[in-house]
C-alpha positions in Angstrom: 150.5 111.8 8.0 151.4 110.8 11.4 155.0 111.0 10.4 154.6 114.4 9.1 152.9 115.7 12.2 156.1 114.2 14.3 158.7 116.0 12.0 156.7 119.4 12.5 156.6 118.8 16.1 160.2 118.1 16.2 161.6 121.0 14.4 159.4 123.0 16.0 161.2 121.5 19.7 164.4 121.8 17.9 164.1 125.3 16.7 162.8 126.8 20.4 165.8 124.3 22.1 168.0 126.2 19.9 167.2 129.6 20.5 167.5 129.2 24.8 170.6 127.3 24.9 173.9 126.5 22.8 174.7 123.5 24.3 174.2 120.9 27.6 176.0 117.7 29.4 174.4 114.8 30.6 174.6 114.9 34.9 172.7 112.9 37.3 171.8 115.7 40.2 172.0 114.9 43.7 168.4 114.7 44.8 167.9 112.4 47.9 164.9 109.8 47.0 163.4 107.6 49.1 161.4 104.3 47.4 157.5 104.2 47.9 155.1 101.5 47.4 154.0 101.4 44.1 150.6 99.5 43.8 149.4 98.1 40.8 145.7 96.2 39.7 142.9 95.8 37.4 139.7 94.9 39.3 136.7 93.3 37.3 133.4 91.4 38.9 133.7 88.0 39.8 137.7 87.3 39.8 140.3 87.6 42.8 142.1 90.8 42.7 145.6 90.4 41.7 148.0 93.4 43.3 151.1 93.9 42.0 153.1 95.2 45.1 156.5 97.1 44.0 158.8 99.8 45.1 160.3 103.1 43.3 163.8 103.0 41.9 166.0 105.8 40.8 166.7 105.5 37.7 170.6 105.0 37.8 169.7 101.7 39.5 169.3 100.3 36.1 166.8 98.6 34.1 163.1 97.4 36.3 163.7 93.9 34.1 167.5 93.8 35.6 166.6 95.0 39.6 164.5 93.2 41.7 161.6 95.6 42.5 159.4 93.3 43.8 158.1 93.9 47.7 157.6 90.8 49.5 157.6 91.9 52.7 153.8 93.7 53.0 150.7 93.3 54.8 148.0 93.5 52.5 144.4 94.8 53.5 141.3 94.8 51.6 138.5 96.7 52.7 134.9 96.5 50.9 132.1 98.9 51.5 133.6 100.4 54.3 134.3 96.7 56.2 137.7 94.7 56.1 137.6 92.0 54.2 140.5 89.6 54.2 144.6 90.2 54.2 145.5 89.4 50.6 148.4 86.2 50.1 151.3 86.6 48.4 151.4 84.3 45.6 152.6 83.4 42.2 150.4 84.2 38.8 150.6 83.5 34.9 150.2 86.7 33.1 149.9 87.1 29.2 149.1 84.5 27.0 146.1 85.6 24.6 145.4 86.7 21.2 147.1 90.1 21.6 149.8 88.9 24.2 151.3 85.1 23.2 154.2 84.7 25.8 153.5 83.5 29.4 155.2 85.1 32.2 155.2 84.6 36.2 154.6 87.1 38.2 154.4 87.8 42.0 151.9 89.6 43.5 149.3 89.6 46.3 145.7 87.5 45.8 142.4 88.0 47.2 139.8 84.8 48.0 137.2 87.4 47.7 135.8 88.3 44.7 134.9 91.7 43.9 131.1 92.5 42.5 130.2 95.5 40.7 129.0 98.5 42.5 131.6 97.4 45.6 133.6 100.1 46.5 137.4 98.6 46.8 140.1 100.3 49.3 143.4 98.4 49.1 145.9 99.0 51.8 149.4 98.4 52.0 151.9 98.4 54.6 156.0 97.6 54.3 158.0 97.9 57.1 160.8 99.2 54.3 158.6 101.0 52.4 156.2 102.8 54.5 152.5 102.2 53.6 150.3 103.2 50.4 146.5 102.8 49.5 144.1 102.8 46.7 140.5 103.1 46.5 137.7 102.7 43.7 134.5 101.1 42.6 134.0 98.4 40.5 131.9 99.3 37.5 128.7 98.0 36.0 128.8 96.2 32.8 127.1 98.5 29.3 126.3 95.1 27.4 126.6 95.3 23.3 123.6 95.6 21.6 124.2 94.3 18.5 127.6 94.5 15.9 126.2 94.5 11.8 129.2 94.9 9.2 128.6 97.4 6.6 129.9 96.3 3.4 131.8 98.8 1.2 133.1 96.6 -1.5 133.6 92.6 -1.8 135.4 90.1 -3.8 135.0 86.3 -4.2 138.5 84.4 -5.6 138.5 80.5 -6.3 141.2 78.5 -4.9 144.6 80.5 -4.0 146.0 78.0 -2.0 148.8 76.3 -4.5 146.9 72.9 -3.2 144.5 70.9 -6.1 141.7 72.9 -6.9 138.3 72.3 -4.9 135.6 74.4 -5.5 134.8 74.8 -1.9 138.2 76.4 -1.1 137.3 80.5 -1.6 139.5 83.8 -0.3 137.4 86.7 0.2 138.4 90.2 0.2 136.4 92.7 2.1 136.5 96.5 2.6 133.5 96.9 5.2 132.7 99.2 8.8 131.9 97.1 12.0 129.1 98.7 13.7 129.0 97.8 17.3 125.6 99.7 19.0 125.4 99.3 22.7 123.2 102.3 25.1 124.9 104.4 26.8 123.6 104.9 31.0 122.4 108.3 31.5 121.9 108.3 35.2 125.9 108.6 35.4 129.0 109.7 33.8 130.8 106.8 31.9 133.8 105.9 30.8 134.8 103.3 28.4 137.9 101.2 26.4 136.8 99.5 23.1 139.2 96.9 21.4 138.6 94.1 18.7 140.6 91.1 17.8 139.5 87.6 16.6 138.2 84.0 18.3 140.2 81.5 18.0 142.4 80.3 15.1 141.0 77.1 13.4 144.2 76.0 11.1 144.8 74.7 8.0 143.8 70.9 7.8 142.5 68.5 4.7 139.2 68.5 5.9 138.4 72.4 7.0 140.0 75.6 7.9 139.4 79.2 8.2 142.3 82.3 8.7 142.5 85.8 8.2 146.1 87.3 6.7 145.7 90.4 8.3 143.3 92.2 10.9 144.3 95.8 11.2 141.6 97.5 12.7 140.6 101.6 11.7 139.8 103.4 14.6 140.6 107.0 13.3 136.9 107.0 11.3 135.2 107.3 14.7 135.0 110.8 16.1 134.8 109.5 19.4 138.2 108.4 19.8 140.0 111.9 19.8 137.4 113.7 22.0 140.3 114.2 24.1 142.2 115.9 21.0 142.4 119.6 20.7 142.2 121.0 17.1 145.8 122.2 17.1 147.0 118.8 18.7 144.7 116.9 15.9 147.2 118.8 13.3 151.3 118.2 14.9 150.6 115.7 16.9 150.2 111.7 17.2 146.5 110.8 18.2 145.9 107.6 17.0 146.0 103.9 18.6 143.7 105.2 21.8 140.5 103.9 21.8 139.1 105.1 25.1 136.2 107.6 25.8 134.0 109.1 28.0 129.9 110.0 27.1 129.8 113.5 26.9 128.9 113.3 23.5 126.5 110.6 23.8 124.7 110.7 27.5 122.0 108.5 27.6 122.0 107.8 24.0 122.3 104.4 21.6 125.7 104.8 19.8 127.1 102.6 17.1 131.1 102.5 17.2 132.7 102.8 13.5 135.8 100.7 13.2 137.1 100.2 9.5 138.9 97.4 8.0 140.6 98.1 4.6 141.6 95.1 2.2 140.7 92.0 4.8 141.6 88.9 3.4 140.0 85.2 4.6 140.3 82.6 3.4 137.6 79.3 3.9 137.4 75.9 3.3 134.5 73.6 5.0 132.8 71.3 2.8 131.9 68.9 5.6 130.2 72.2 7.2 132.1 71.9 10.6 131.2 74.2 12.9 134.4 75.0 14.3 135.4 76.8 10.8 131.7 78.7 11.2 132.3 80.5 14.7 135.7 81.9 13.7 135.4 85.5 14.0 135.5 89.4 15.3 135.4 89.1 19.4 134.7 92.9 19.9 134.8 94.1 23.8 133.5 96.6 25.3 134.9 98.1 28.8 132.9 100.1 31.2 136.0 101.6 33.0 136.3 103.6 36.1 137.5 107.6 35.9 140.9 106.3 37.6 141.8 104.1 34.1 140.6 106.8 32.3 142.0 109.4 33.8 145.5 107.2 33.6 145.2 106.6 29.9 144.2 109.8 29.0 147.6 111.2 31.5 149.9 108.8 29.4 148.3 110.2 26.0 149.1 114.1 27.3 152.9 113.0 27.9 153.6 110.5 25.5 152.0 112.2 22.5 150.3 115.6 23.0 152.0 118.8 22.9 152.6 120.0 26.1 154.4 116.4 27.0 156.6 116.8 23.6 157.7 120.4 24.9 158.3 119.1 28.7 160.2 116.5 27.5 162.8 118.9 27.1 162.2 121.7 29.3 160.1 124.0 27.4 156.5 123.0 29.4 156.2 122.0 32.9 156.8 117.8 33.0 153.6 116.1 32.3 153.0 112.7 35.1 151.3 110.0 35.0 147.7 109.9 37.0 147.9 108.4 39.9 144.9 107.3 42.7 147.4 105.2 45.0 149.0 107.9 48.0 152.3 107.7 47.1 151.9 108.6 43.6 152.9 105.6 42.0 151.0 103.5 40.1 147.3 102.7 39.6 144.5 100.4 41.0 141.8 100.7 38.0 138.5 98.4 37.6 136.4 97.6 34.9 133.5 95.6 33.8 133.5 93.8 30.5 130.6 92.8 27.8 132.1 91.0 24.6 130.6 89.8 21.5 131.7 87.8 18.8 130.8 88.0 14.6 131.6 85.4 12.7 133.3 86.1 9.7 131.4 83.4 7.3 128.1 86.0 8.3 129.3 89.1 7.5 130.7 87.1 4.0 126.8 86.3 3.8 125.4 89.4 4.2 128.5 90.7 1.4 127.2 88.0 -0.8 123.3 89.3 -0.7 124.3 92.7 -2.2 
């Protein structure tokens, strides 16, 4: 379907391209630029703020992965509640590495000592004597715990051994077709914004004495309403609205709300007949991000130019340009923050609660 609504989309472009113009040239017009600072960060309570401190590049420099954009050069304020804090230190950090993100990378960029709580109100001020001088400012949210995550089963088989290995009647795949409910309460005293994602918990592999892996997790977001609140009904028809998972409370203010995400054909397999417990805790780590109107804003700016109509049509020239949302001064980039509640699922309950019905 997604497909589909790209093609319509296209030969709709194509067919109002065709009636303005009967051809064009690639030029590069002479428009004097001068670089700004481009600041960069994700604040959350109760770790150092990491800014990543860059500059604008026209974009016949080349590549940002083959030009150094990096701005070494900056002094680096941090103001809290109104008071200065500290002068952040340039320094050198490992980025990536997780479940979603396996490579490790270094990356520059400027550190605080202090540690932001929630409810602080964070201005970050920057000032190159190349660059000129940029700022950011926002407060660092409150964490919306999770209540509670049940599975709700839809259909469930039990196979013996698959493995290839001897038989041994411990060794079991299961395939699932269920609903993840997460609950959690949403704050009514303000407006909210949040960013909902699910993975897994550590891998425990294959071994003679116990194991426990998935073949696939491919979460279903698209059976929750709530994701596409943003979504008009004619963009919900031509145009690409799925993988965001962000959203605000309007529809829920003040109210307990379960989150609906599917997962079709899911596959584990399981093997502990010494009843290890490593085996026992693998499972769903859902998260749960109480994010400030600056990420959401951003998110929601990408989604309007990326994917939503009026970005396909400026794209080539028949809607004014959609751009990015920005809360730093010069325009460029963002300094977001967001508080975090997580819980984890393990699979061999929700196999349990399949096997009861």
């Amino acid at each position: 379907m997604a497909i589909l609504r790209k093609i319509y989309l296209l030969l709709l472009i194509s067919a109002l391209a065709m009636s303005l113009t009967s051809c064009y040239q690639d030029f590069e017009p002479d428009i004097e630029s001068v670089p700004v600072l481009c600041m960069n960060s994700e604040i959350t309570p109760g770790d150092s703020i990491n800014l990543f401190l860059t500059r604008t590049w026209r974009w016949s420099e080349g590549n940002e992965y083959k030009i150094d954009v990096e701005v070494r050069d900056a002094e680096v304020r941090l103001i809290v509640n109104g008071n200065y804090e500290e002068t952040l230190m340039p320094t050198t950090i490992h980025t990536g590495k997780g479940f979603d993100y396996p490579y490790q990378e270094e990356r520059e960029c400027y550190q605080s000592r202090y540690r932001p709580k929630s409810g602080d109100e964070i201005r970050i001020e920057a000032s190159s004597p190349r660059y000129g001088e940029a700022f950011a400012e926002v407060k660092v949210p409150y964490t919306v715990p999770i209540d509670r995550v049940e599975p709700e089963i839809q259909s469930f088989i039990a196979l013996g051994d698959t493995t290839g290995f001897p038989a041994v009647a411990e060794r079991c795949e299961y395939i699932l077709r269920f609903k993840l409910l997460t609950y959690f309460t949403d704050p009514a005293d303000s407006v909210n914004y949040y960013d909902f994602s699910v993975g897994t918990s550590a891998h425990s592999n294959y071994d003679n004495e116990a194991s426990a892996f998935l073949s696939s997790v491919n979460p279903i977001f698209s059976g929750d309403p709530i994701f596409t609140e943003h979504v008009s009904v004619l963009e919900s028809a031509i145009a690409e609205t799925s993988g965001y998972t962000i959203f605000s409370d309007r529809q829920i203010n003040g109210r307990t709300y379960p989150l609906r995400i599917g997962f079709d054909d899911f596959s584990f397999y399981y093997f502990n007949p010494l009843d290890l417990e490593g085996p026992k805790e693998y499972g769903f780590k859902v998260s749960l991000r109480h994010i400030d109107s600056t990420y959401y804003k951003h998110v929601i700016s990408l989604w309007e130019a990326n994917d939503a109509i009026v970005g396909s049509l400026g794209g080539v020239g028949l809607a004014p340009p959609v751009y990015s949302y920005s809360n730093v001064s010069t325009g460029a980039g963002v300094v977001a923050a967001y508080a975090v509640s997580t819980y984890t699922l393990p699979i061999v309950d929700i196999i349990s609660i399949a096997e009861q019905k």
